[in-house]
N, C-alpha and C positions, 0 to 999 in steps of 0.2 A: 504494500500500500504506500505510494506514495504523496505525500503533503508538501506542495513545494512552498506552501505562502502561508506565516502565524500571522496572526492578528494582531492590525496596530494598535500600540498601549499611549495610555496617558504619559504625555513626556515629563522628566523629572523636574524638579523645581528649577526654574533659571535665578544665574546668580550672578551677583553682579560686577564680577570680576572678567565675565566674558563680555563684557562691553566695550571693552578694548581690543577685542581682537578681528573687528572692522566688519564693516556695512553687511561681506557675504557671507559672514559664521552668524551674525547678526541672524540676516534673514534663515540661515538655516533653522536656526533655535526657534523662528515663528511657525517655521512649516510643524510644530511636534503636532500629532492631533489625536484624539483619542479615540478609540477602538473596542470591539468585545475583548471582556480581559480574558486571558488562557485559563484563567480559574475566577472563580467565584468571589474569592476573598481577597484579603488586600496584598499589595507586593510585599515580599520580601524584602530586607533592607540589601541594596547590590554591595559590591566592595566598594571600597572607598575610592573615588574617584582624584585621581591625580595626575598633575604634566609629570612629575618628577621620577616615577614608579621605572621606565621604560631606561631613560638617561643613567640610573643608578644600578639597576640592575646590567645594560650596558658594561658599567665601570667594573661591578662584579665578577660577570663573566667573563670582562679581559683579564683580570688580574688573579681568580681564582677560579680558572674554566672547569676543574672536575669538583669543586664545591658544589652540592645542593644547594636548590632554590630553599629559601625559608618556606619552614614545613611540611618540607618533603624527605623522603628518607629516614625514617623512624623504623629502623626493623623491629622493634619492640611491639609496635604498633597491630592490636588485632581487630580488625572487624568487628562491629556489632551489628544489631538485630535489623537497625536502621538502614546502616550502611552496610550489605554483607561484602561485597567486591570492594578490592582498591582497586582504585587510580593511579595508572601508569600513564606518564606524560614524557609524550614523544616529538623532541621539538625538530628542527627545521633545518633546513640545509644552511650552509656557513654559521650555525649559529652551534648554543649549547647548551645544557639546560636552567645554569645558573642565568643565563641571560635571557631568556624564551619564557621564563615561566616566575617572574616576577611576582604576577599580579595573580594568578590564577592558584598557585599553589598554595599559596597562604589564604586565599579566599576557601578552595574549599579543603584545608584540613580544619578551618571556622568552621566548617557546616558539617563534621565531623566523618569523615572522608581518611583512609591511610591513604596519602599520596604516595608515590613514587617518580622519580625523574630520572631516565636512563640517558646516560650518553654513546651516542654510538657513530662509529663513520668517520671517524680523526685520529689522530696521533695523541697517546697519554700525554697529557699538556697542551695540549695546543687548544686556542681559544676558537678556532674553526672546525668545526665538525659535520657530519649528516655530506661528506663529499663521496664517500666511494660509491663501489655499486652498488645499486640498490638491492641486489642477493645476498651479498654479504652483511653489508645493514639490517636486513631483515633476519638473519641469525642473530645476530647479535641481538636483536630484540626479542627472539625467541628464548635464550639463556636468559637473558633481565626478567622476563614475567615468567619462567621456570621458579626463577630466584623469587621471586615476591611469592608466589602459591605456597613456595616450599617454608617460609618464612610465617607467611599469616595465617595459611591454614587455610588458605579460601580457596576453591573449585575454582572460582573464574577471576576475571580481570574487567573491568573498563578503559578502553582505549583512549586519551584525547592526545590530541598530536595540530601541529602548524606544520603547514605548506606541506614539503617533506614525508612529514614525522605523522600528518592527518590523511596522508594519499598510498602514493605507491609504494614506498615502504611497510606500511602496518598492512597493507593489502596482499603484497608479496608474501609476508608470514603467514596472515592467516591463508592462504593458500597454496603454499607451495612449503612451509617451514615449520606446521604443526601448529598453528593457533587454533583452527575448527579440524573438525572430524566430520565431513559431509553427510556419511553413512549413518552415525549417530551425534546428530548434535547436542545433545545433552551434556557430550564429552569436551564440546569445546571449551578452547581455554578463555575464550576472548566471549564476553556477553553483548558488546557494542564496540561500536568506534566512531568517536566522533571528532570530524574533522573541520578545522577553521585554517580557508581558504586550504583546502587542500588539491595537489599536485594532481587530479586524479588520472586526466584522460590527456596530461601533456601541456605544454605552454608552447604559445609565443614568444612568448620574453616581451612584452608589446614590438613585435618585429623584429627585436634582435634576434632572440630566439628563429626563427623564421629566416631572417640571412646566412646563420651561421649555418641553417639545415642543409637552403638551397643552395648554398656554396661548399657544402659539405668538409665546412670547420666544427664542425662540432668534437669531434674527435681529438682534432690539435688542440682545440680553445680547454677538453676537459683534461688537458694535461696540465694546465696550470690551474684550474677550476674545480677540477673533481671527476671523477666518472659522472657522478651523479648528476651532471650538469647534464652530459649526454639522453642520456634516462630518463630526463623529463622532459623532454623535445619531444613534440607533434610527432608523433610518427614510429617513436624509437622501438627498440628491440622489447624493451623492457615494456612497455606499452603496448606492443602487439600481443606478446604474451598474455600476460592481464587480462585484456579487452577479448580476448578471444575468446572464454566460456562464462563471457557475462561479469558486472560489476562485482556481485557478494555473493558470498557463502551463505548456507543455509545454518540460521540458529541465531543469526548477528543481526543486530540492531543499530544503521546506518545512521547517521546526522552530518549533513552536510551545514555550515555555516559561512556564506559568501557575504562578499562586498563587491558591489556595485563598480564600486574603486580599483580591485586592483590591479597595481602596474608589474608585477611579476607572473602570474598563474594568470594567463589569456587566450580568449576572453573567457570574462568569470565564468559564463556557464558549461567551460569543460570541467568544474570542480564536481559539479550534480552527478546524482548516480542514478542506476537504474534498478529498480530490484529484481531481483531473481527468484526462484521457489524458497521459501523458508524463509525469507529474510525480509524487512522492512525497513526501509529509504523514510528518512525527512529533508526534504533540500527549502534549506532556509537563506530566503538574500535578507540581510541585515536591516535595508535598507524596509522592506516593507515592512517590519515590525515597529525600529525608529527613524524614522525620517529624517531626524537630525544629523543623524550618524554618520560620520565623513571620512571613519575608517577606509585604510590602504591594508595594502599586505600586510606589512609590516605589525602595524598600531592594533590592527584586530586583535592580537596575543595581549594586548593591554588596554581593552576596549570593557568596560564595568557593564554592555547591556550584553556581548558576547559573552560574558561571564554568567550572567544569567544566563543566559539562551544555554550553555554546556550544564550548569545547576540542573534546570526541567528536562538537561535531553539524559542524564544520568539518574532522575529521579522521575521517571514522568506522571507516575502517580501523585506526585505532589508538587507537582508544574504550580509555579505562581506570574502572575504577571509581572512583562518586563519594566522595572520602573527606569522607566529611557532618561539618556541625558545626552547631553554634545559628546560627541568622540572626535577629534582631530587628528589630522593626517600624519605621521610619523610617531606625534607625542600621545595619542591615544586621549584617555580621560575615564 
């Protein structure tokens, strides 16, 4: 079943500190308009909204790239009744998890959530990661949510992942590296996956990507770049694979979360999925929920109404409406 469009929410209170940031964020902030709400009751309080969230965790990741994000990495940490799966958070190409996941992982070990933030796809130290190929990446992610089942005691996992970390990598595992069990899904190890702006079906690059193909640099360019760079090209090996017996595995529970916006993964609707027997697709653009929202690739990972939208797609039984606010492009909100 797929749901590609939530309902727009009442946008969050405007404040008056975005009065300075001119006439066309301005008028963004007036387009908020309200909507049926995804639940009956009132929202939830989002994370806290800030410029500085992105720029610092930034700082973090260059300087302590294999550090967890705060509040993630507790192997002490068991499951309860509420929450039975953890959260493994799978970030993004050049990126790593201390810097990916800033906003999100301290929001939900708040909402009482084991996190997890695997690094995978770099060199021990290096503040760039998520570049090789995407098979090897995909093991690597297979050992990381071994390691947490075997830790917590829990049957399954929850996926969220950026660009990357939300597309063809965690898709490769759960199918070709042991994350479901098609024959019996009950066995799988993966109960969802949900992806903000994910890699799923190849980029343009907004055209770069696209040059590099038709000129058939992509191969030289991912020698300084990554394999990985290769691999998420329109067209590529890795992408044919994939594409070839359908988006999802049976047992998994899909969330797409798009921007309108962005300038890496093009155009945004090759993030959308399609579902397959046993499995259920929500392909969410951002933008119909908050209108305000002026999230990029980038900012999404630190965007407070995206963070809701992953809260309801990991809980949906207890989906609360989005309480919208401004998101800005690079700095999030």
């Amino acid at each position: 079943m797929t749901d590609r469009n939530v309902s727009r929410n009442r946008s969050g209170g405007r404040r008056a500190r975005w009065a300075t940031v001119g006439a066309g964020l301005a008028l963004a902030l007036g387009l908020g308009q309200q909507g049926a709400a995804v639940a009956a009751d009132s929202p939830a309080p989002p994370p806290p909204r800030s410029l500085l969230a992105l720029p610092a965790a930034a700082v973090g990741g260059l300087l302590a790239p294999e550090a967890a994000p705060p509040g993630a990495d507790d192997w002490n940490c068991k499951p309860t009744r509420e929450h039975p799966r953890p959260v493994v958070l799978v970030h993004g190409t050049w990126e790593n998890a201390r810097l990916n996941w800033g906003l999100l992982s301290p929001y939900l070990k708040q909402q009482g959530y084991c996190v997890f933030a695997v690094n995978y796809g770099g060199a021990p130290g290096s503040p760039v990661k998520a570049t090789a190929h995407i098979p090897d990446s995909a093991r690597q992610i297979a050992a990381y949510v071994d390691r947490v089942l075997q830790a917590t005691g829990a049957k399954q996992v929850d996926l969220v992942g950026h660009s990357q970390g939300g597309g063809l990598t965690p898709r490769w595992y759960l199918r070709f590296a042991g994350g479901t069990d098609p024959a019996h899904p009950k066995r799988n190890k993966v109960h969802s996956l949900i992806g903000l702006a994910p890699s799923n079906h190849g980029t343009t690059g907004s055209g770069l990507g696209a040059l590099t193909t038709k000129l058939g640099l992509n191969q030289p360019v991912s020698l300084v770049l990554g394999q990985a760079y290769a691999d998420q090209m329109v067209g590529s090996e890795v992408n044919k694979t994939l594409d070839r017996d359908g988006d999802t595995q049976p047992g998994v529970s899909y969330t797409v979360i798009s921007t309108r916006f962005d300038e890496v993964v093009t155009p945004y609707t090759h993030q959308f999925l399609t579902p397959g027997p046993g499995a259920t697709v929500k392909n969410i653009t951002i933008q119909d929920v908050c209108r305000q929202d002026l999230s990029e690739h980038v900012s999404i990972a630190y965007d407070s109404n995206a963070a809701q939208l992953v809260r309801n797609a990991l809980d949906p039984a207890h989906a609360k409406p989005v309480d919208c606010g401004l998101t800005l492009p690079v700095l999030g909100g």
